[in-house]
N, C-alpha and C positions, 0 to 999 in steps of 0.2 A: 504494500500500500504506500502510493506516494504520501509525501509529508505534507504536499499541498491536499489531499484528500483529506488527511489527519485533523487539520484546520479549518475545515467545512464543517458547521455545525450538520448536526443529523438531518433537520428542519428547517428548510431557511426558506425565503422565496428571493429567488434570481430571476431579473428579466433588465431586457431594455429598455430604460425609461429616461423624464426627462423631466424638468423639476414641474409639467402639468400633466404628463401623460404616460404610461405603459404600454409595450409591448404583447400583444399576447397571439397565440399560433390557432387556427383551425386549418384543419384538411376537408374539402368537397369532393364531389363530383362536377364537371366544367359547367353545368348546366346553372347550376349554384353559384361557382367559386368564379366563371370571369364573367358574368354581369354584376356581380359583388364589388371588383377588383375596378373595372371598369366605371363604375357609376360613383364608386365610395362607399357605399352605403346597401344595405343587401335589400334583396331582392321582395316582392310582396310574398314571393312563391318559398320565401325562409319562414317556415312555423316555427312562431312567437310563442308558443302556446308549449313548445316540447323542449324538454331540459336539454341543452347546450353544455359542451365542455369547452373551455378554453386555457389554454397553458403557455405559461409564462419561456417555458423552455424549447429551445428552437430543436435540442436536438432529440427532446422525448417526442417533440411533435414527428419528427424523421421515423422515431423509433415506430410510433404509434403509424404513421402512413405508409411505413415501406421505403421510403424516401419517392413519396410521390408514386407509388406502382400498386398501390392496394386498388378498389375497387370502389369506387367514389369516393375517395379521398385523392381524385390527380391530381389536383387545384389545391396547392398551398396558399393559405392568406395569412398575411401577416396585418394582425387589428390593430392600430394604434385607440386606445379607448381613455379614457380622463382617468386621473388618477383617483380624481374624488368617486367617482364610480367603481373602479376596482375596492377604493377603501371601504364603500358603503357595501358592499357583498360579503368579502371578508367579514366586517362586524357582523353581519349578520346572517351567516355562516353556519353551518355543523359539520362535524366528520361524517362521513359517508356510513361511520360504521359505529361501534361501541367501544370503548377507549376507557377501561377502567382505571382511575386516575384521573382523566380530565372529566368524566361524567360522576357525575355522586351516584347513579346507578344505571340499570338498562329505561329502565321506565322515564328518569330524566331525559335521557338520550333519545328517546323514542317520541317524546314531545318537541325536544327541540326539531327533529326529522321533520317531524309535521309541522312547525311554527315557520322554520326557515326555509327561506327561497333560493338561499342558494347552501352546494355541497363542497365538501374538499377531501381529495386525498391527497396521499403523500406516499409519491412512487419512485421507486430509485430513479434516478438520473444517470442519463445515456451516456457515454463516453463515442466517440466518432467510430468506432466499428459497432454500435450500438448496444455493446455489453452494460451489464448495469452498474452502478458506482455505490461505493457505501455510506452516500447521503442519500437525501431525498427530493425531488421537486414536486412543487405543487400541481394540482390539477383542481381548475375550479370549475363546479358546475353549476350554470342558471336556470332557475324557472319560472314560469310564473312571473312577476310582477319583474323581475332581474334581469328574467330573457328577454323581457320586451325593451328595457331602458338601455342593456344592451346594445340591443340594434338599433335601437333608433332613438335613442339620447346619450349615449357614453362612447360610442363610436365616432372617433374624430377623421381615421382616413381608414381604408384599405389596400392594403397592393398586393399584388399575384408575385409571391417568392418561389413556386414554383421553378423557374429557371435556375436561382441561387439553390435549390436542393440539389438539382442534378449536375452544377458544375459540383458542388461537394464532393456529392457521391465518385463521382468520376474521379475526382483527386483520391479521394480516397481507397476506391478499387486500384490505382494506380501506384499507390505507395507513398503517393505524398500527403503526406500527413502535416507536416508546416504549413503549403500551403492550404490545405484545404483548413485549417484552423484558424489561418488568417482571414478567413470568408466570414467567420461565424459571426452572427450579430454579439455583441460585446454586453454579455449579462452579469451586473453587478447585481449584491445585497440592495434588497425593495424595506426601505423600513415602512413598516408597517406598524408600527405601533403593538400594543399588547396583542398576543395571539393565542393563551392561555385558553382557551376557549377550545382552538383548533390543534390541543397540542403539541404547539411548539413557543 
């Protein structure tokens, strides 16, 4: 284990952000992802209505699409969305699952499931041949009242990264591992204030 791994807390949220806005990753199908990409702003044909995952990390997003070759996920988008919107989900947040220790029990935990509009887990993180690392990154998910402000109030641009996945990949099948690391969007520590809630 490198020593910069060492130094990574277990739980942390990394993304690219900017002192108004955050970074965060979905994978479509094109039908979806470049009239998205395209317009800014998604489509009427994106159901508001059905829980959304979005992640902060560019290369679980890779992990999670294949790098682009899954099956409607060809269309990478990278969302730039407000920060005050990513913060207001967070706060109002639960783990996906039951977490003895951050819940006082299951039955707490099973209230807050149903109170909260949005999920989080906490999934290792990819290293560039897509093996997992011994931290974590976030994955948040919206519903409901989250998914809609989402897309159509916290959503500041979209672009189709797409292209940047498969020069990667291609560096990487290749052996070059510099450069394809040079490509990576540049993900620093997101303070997020208290997250005792979502333990970490």
């Amino acid at each position: 284990m490198s020593e910069t791994a060492l130094e990574v807390p277990g739980r942390q949220i990394r993304a690219f952000h900017t002192a108004t806005t955050v970074t965060v990753y979905q994978a479509y199908g094109p039908h979806l992802g470049l009239p998205a990409a395209r317009d800014g702003r998604f489509p009427a044909a994106w159901k508001r209505e059905r829980m959304t995952w979005i992640k902060p990390s560019f290369l679980w997003m890779m992990y999670r699409c294949g790098w682009a070759t899954k099956a409607d996920q060809e269309t990478v988008l990278a969302v730039e969305i407000t920060r005050e919107g990513f913060d207001h989900a967070l706060r109002h947040a639960c783990l996906s699952h039951y977490e003895p220790g951050t819940h006082a029990d299951r039955e707490a935990w099973q209230q807050a499931l149903r109170d909260s509009p949005a999920r989080v887990q906490w999934d290792p993180e990819r290293d560039l041949h897509l093996n997992p690392l011994p931290y974590r990154s976030l994955q948040l998910g919206l519903s409901g009242p989250a998914s809609r402000a989402y897309a159509d109030e916290w959503t500041v641009s979209i672009r189709d990264v797409t292209p940047l996945a498969r020069e990667v990949h291609a560096l990487v099948r290749a052996g070059e591992e510099a450069a394809a690391r040079a490509l990576l969007p540049v993900e620093t520590p997101y303070a997020a204030g208290a997250l005792g809630h979502l333990g970490a």
